[in-house]
C-alpha positions in Angstrom: -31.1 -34.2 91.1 -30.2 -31.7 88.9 -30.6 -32.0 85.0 -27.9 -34.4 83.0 -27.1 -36.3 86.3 -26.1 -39.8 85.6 -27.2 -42.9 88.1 -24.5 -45.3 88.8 -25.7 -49.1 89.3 -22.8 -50.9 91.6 -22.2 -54.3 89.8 -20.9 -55.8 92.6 -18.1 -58.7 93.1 -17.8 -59.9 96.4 -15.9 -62.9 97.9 -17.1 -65.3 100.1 -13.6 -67.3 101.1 -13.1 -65.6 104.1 -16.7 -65.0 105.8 -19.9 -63.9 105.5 -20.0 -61.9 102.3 -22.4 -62.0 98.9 -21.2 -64.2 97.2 -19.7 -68.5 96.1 -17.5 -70.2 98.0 -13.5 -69.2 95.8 -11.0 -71.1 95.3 -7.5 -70.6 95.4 -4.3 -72.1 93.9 -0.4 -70.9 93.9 0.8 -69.3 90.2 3.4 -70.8 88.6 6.2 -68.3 88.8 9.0 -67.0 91.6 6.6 -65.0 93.0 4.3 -67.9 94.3 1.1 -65.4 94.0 -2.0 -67.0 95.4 -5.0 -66.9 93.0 -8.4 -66.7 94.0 -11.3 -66.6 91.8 -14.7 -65.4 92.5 -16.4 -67.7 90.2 -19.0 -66.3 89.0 -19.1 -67.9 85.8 -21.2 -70.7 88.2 -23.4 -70.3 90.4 -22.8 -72.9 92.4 -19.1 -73.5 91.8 -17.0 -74.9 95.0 -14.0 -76.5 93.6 -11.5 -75.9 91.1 -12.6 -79.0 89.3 -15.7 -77.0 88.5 -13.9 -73.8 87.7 -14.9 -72.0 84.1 -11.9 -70.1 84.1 -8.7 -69.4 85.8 -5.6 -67.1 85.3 -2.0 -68.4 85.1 -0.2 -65.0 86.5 3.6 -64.7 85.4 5.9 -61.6 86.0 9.3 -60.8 84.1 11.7 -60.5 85.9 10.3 -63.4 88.2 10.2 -61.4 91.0 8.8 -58.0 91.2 11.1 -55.3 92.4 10.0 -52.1 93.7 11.2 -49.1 91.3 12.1 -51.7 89.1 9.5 -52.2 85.6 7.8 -55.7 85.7 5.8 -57.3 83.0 2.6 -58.5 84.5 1.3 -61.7 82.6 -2.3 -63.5 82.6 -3.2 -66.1 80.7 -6.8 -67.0 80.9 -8.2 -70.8 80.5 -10.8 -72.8 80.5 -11.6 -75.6 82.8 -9.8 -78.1 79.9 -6.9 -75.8 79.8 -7.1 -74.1 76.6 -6.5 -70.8 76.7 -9.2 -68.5 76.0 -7.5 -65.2 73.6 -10.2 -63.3 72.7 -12.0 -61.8 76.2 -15.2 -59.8 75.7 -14.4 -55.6 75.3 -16.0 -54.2 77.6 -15.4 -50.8 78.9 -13.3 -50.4 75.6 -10.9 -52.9 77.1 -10.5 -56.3 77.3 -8.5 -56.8 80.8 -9.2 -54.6 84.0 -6.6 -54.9 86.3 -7.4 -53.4 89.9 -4.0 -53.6 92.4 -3.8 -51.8 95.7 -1.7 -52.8 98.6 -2.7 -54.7 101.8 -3.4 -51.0 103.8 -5.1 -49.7 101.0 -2.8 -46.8 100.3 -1.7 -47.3 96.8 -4.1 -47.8 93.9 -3.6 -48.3 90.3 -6.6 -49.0 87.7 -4.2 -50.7 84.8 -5.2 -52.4 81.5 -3.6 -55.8 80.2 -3.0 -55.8 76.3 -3.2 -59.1 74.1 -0.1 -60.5 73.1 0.8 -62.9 70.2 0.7 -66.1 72.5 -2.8 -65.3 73.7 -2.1 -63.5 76.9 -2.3 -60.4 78.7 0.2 -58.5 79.7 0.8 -55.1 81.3 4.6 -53.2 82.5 4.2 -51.6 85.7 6.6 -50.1 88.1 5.9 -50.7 92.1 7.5 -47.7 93.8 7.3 -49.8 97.7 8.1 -53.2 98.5 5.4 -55.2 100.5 2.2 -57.4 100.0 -0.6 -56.0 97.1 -3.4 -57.5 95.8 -4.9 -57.7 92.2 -8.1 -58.3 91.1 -8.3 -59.0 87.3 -11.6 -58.5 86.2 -12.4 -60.0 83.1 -15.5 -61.8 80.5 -15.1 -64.4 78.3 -17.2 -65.0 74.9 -20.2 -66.2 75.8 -19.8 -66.2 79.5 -20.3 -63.6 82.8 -17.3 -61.3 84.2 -14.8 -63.5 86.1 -12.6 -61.6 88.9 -9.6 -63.3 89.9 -7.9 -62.1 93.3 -3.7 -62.2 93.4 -2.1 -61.6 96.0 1.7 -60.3 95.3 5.0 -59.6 97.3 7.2 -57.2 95.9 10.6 -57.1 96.6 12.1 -54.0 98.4 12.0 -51.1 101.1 8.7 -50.7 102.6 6.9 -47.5 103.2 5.0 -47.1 106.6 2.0 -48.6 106.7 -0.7 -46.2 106.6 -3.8 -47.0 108.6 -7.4 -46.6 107.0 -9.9 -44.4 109.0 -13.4 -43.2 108.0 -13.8 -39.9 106.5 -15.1 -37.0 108.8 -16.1 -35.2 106.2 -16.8 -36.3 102.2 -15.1 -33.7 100.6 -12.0 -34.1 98.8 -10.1 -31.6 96.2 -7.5 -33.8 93.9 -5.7 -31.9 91.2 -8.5 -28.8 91.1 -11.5 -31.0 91.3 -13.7 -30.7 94.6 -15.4 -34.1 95.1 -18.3 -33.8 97.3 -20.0 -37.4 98.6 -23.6 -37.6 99.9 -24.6 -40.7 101.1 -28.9 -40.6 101.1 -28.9 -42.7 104.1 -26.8 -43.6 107.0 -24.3 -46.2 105.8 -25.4 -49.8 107.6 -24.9 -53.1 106.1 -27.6 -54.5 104.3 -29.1 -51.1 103.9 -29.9 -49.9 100.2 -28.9 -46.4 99.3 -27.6 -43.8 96.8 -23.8 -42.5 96.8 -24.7 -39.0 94.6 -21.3 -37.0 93.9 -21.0 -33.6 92.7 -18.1 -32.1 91.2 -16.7 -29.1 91.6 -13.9 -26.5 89.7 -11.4 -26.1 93.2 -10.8 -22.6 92.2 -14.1 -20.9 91.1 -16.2 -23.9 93.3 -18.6 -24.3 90.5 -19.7 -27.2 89.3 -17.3 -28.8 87.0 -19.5 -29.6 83.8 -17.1 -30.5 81.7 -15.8 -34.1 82.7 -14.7 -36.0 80.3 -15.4 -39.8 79.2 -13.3 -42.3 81.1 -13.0 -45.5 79.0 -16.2 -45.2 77.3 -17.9 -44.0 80.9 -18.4 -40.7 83.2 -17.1 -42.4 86.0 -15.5 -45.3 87.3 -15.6 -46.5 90.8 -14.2 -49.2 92.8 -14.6 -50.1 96.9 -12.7 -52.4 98.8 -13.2 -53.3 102.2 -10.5 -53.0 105.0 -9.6 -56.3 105.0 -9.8 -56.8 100.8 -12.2 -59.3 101.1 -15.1 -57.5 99.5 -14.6 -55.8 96.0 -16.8 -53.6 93.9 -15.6 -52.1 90.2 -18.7 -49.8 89.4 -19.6 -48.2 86.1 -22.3 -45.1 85.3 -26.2 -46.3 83.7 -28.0 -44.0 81.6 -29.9 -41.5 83.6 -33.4 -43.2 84.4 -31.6 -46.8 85.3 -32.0 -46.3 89.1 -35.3 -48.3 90.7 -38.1 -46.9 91.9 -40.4 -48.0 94.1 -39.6 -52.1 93.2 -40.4 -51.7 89.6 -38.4 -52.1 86.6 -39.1 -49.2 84.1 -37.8 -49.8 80.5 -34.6 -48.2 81.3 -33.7 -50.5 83.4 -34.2 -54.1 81.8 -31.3 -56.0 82.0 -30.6 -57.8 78.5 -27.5 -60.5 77.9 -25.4 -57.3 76.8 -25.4 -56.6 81.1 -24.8 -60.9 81.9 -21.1 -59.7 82.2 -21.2 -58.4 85.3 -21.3 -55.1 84.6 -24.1 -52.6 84.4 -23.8 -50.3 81.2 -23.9 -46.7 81.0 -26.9 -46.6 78.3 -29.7 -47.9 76.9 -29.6 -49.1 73.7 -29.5 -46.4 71.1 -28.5 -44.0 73.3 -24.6 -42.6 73.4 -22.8 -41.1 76.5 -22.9 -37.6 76.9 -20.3 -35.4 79.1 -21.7 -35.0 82.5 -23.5 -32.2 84.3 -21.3 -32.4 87.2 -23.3 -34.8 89.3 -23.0 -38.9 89.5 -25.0 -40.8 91.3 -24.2 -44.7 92.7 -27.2 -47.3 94.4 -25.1 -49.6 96.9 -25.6 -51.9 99.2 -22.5 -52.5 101.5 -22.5 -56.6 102.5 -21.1 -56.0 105.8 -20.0 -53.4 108.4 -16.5 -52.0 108.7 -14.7 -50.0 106.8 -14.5 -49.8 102.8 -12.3 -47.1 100.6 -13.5 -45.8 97.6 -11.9 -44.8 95.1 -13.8 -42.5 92.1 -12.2 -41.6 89.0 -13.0 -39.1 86.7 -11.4 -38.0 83.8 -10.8 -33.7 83.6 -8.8 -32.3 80.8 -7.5 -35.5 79.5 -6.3 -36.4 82.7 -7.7 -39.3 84.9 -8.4 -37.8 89.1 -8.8 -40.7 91.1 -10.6 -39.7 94.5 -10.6 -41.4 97.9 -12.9 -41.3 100.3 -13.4 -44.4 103.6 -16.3 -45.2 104.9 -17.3 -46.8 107.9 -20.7 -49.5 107.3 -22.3 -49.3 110.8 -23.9 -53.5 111.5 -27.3 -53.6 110.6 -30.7 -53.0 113.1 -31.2 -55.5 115.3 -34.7 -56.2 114.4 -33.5 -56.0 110.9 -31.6 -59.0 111.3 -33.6 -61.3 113.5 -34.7 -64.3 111.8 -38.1 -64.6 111.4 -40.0 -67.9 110.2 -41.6 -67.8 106.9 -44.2 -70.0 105.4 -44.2 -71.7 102.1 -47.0 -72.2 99.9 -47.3 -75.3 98.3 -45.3 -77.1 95.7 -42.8 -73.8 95.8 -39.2 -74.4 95.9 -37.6 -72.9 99.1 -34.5 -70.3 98.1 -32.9 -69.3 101.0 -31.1 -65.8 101.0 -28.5 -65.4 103.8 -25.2 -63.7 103.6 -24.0 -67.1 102.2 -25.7 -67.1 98.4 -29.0 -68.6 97.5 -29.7 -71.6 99.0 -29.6 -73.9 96.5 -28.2 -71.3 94.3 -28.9 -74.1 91.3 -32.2 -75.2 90.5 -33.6 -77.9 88.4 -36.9 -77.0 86.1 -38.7 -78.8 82.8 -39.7 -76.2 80.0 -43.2 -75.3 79.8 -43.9 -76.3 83.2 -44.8 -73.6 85.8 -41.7 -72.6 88.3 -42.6 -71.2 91.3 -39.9 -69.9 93.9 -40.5 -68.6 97.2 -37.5 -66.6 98.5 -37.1 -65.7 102.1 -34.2 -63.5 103.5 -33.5 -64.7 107.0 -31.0 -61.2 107.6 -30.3 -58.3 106.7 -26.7 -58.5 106.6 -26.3 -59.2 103.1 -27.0 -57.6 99.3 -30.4 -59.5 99.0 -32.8 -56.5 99.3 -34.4 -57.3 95.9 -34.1 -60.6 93.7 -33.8 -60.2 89.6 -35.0 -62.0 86.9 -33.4 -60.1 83.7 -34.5 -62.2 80.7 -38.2 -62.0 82.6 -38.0 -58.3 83.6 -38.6 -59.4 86.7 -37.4 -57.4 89.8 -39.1 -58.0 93.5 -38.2 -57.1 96.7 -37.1 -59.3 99.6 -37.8 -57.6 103.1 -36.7 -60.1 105.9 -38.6 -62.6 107.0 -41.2 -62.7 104.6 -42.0 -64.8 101.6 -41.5 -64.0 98.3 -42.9 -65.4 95.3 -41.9 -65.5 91.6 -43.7 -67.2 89.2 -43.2 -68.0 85.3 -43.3 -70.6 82.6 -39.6 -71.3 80.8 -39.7 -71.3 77.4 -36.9 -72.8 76.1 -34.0 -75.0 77.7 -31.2 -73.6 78.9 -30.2 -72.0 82.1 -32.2 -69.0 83.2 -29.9 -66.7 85.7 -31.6 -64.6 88.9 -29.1 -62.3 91.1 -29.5 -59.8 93.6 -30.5 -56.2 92.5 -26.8 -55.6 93.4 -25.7 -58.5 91.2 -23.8 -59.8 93.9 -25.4 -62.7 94.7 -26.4 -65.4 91.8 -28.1 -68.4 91.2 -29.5 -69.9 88.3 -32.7 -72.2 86.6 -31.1 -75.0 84.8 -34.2 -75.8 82.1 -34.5 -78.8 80.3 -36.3 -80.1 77.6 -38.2 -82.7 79.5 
């Protein structure tokens, strides 16, 4: 890499509702508006949440007018609550703002990265004109106070003609030149689920083809960048890490321990002290795709004052065979079994007394899922999972409370719940 490149960490948000993905079972419910949108939440406030009973959070999604009509401006509403139903107004700023809203529709054609502003009556709200009838999805990622990021999935019919659908094919080439910047991609390995790799992108002037050094901060980052796969069910919204973040080798260097600032979800562009710099011309992203099939991309960068957002569809090739065979796996004594499968952890909650040794074994019975490496962030504790094999992590808790592991792709979490005795 070349100097000033900046290492992008995925913070992944994947939903399980519909098959084997990274992630809880969601729930879903119908909004209470003309539009009858269908909300699903990713809950990933809990670990272990099944139900809407056990739901930290949800969105009640209104429009104005009632239904959305193409080339028409619509209000788009959220109000976030908690599970008793009061509504939660002040959301954590992160990414200098306190609502993301991600909508694209069903053929992934259209995309629009929009941001929700508080209102008076403790809601969000957004206008936003559709220029095609037909079906979109939104995924409103949020994080309350003293919580982790929340995604909620909507799906939306607007009213009016609809354009052609368009369908998605894989890239031939990763190259792309959007309003005189050349995007080159570079995957550093062939693109299989399950497999761990680096996304680097250079930038380029279109005209001169020299590297474009003089991008701009995008909402407090050098780069934004969200995939969705084919069928919508998977969904990443990625930010840049400080150069330095990206692993090496297993370990976790200094640069890359995860505090409670990154329990949101996210993973944030610097260490602490350190303040965001234009970039060099070259970005780099460490993925993991869940799943094969294909998944669009889109990266934004910000040139001029202007935001480019860049496409590019790749298509995630299954995983080796004798990556995914299950192999058995023995576990030492007195270890608690976590299973890691493309359905979670298994049990993704787990019950522990302070100041009494823990000891987990985790075994990965596949490789078609984000479990590569498990991650212990209050511990500084990173190891990886290969398949098959049994992996230990051992420590004392401290203090009561819950202690939260995840997948080096924060994808997949589970959780310690510590008590005092």
């Amino acid at each position: 890499m070349m100097k000033g490149t900046v290492f992008l960490s995925l913070s992944l948000i994947v939903f399980a509702a519909f098959g084997a993905t990274c992630n809880n079972v969601a729930t879903s419910r119908t909004a209470e508006n003309s539009n009858a949108a269908v909300v699903t939440n990713s809950a990933t406030t809990e670990a272990n949440t099944t139900t809407n009973v056990e739901r930290a959070f949800k969105i009640d999604f209104k429009t104005e007018p009632g239904t959305i009509q193409a080339g028409t401006p619509s209000t788009l509403s959220f109000t976030v609550k908690d599970k008793q139903g009061e509504v939660i107004k002040d959301l954590q700023i992160v990414h200098e703002k306190p609502m993301h809203l991600l909508v694209v529709s069903s053929d992934l054609a259209e995309f629009y990265h929009i941001h929700p502003e508080p209102q008076a009556d403790g809601s969000y709200a957004v206008a936003h004109v559709f220029p095609n009838g037909g079906d979109y999805k939104f995924y409103a990622d949020f994080t309350p106070k003293d919580a982790v990021q929340v995604v909620e999935r909507i799906d939306v019919k607007v009213a009016g003609a609809e354009r052609a659908k368009v369908a998605l094919a894989a890239d031939s080439k990763f190259e792309k030149t959007v309003d005189g910047l050349k995007i080159v991609m570079k995957p550093s390995a062939e693109t299989k689920a399950g497999q761990e790799l680096m996304l680097d992108f250079q930038a380029f002037d279109a005209k001169t083809n020299k590297p474009a050094t003089d991008l701009q901060n995008y909402l407090g980052e050098l780069a934004h960048f969200v995939l969705i796969s084919e069928d919508l069910k998977d969904f990443v919204h990625a930010h840049p890490m400080a150069k330095g973040e990206h692993k090496e080798s297993g370990k976790m260097n200094d640069a890359m321990k995860m505090d409670d600032h990154n329990s949101d979800g996210h993973e944030h562009s610097k260490a602490e002290g350190e303040t965001n710099k234009p970039s060099a011309s070259e970005v780099s992203a460490h993925t993991a795709f869940p799943r094969s099939g294909l998944y669009k991309i889109w990266a934004q960068f910000q040139r001029g004052g202007k935001v480019i957002t860049v496409p590019f569809v790749v298509n995630v090739k299954e995983a080796d065979k004798n990556m995914s065979e299950n192999k058995t796996a023995s576990i030492p004594e007195g270890a608690v079994k976590v299973t890691v499968s493309s359905d979670g952890y298994e049990p993704a909650s787990i019950k522990v007394k302070k100041g009494q040794p823990v000891k987990l074994a985790f075994t990965r019975t596949d490789a078609n899922n984000c479990g590569g490496e498990v991650v212990f962030a209050k511990q500084n504790i990173r190891k990886k999972l290969p398949v098959g094999e049994t992996v230990l992590v051992e420590f004392s808790p401290t203090e009561a409370g819950e202690i939260n592991f995840a997948c080096g792709m924060n994808m997949m979490r589970g959780k310690l719940v510590v008590s005092e005795n």
